[in-house]
C-alpha positions in Angstrom: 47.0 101.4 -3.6 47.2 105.0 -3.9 46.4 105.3 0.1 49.1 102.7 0.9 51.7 105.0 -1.2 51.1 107.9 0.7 50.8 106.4 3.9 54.2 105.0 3.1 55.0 108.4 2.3 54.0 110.3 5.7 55.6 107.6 8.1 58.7 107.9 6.2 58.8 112.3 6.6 57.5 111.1 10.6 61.0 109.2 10.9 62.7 111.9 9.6 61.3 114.4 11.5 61.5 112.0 14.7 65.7 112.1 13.2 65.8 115.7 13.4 63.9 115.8 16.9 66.7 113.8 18.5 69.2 116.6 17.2 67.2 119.3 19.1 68.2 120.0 22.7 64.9 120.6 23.9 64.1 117.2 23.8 64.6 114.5 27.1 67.1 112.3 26.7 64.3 108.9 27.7 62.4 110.6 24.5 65.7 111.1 22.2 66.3 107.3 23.1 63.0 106.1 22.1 63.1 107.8 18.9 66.4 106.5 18.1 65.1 103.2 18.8 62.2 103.9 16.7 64.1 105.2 13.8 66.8 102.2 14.0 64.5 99.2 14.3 62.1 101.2 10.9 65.7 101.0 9.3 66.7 97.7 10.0 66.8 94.7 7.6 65.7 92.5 10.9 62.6 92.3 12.3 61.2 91.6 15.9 58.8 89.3 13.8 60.5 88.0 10.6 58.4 88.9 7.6 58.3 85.2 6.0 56.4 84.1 9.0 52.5 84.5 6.9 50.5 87.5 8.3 52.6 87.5 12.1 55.4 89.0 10.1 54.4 92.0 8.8 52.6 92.9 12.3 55.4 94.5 13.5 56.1 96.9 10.0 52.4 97.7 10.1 51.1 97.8 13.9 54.1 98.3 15.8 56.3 100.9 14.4 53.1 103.1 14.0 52.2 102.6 17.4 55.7 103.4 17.9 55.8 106.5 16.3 52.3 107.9 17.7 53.4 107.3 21.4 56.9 108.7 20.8 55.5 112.0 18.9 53.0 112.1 22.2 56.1 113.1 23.8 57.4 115.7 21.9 55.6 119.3 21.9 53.7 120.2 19.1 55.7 123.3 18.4 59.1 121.7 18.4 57.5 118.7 16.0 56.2 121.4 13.8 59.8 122.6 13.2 61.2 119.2 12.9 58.5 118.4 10.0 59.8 121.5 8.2 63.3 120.1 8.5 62.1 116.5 7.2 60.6 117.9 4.0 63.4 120.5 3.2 65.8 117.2 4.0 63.1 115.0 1.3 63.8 117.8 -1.8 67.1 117.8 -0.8 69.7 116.0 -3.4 72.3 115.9 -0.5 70.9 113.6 2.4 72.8 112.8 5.1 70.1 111.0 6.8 71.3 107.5 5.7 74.5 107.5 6.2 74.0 108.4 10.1 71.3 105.7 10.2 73.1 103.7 8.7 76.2 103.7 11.2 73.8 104.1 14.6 72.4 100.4 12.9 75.9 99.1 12.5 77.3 100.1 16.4 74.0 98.5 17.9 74.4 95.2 15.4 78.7 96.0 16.3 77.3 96.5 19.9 74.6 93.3 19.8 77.4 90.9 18.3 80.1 91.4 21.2 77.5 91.8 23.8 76.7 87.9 22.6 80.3 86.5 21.8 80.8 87.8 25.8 78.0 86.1 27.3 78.6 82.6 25.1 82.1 82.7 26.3 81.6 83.2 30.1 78.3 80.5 29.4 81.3 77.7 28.6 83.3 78.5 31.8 
C-alpha cells in the first residue's frame, strides 16, 4: 500500500510540473496542448472509461494517464523539466496554491465549451 501512496504521490508532482511546463515559453505550443489535455482529463470528475464499469474503468486512471504523462514529458527537455519539478515541489510545501483554482476554471471552459459545442450540433440536427 505504501508503493501505491507514493506512486500516487510522484504522478501528482508530474502534473504539476507538466502545469508549470505549459507556463514556460520554451515549450511548443502541440506539447503545451497535450499537457493541458493531460492535466485537465487527471483533474476531471469524468472519465473516458467510467470507473463503475468493473476493471475497464479504472484502465484509463491507471494505464492511460501514465502513458499520457511519459510520452508528453518525452517531449519536453530534460533541463527545462528539471526546473519545472523544482517548481512543483516548492508549489506542494506551499500553503498558497494557485494550481486548483486555474485547473479548475481550464476544466469548466472545456465542460462550458463541450456543452454549447453540443446544444449547437442538436439544434442544427432537428432542422
Amino acid at each position: 500500500m505504501k508503493q501505491w501512496r507514493q506512486k500516487a504521490r510522484e504522478l501528482k508532482k508530474e502534473i504539476y510540473a507538466l502545469y508549470y511546463a505549459c507556463q514556460d515559453g520554451r515549450i511548443p505550443w502541440y506539447v503545451k496542448f497535450l499537457a493541458s489535455c493531460a492535466i485537465a482529463y487527471a483533474l476531471s470528475p469524468i472519465d473516458l472509461i467510467p470507473d463503475f464499469i468493473p476493471v475497464l474503468g479504472l484502465l484509463d486512471d491507471l494505464i492511460l494517464l501514465p502513458l499520457a504523462i511519459t510520452l508528453i514529458l518525452k517531449l519536453i527537455p530534460t533541463d527545462i523539466m528539471d526546473d519545472c519539478r523544482r517548481q512543483a515541489e516548492t508549489a506542494l510545501r506551499s500553503p498558497k496554491n494557485k494550481f486548483y483554482r486555474h485547473a479548475t476554471v481550464i476544466i469548466i471552459c472545456i465542460w462550458f465549451l463541450t456543452g454549447a459545442l453540443l446544444v449547437f450540433w442538436l439544434k442544427n440536427l432537428s432542422r
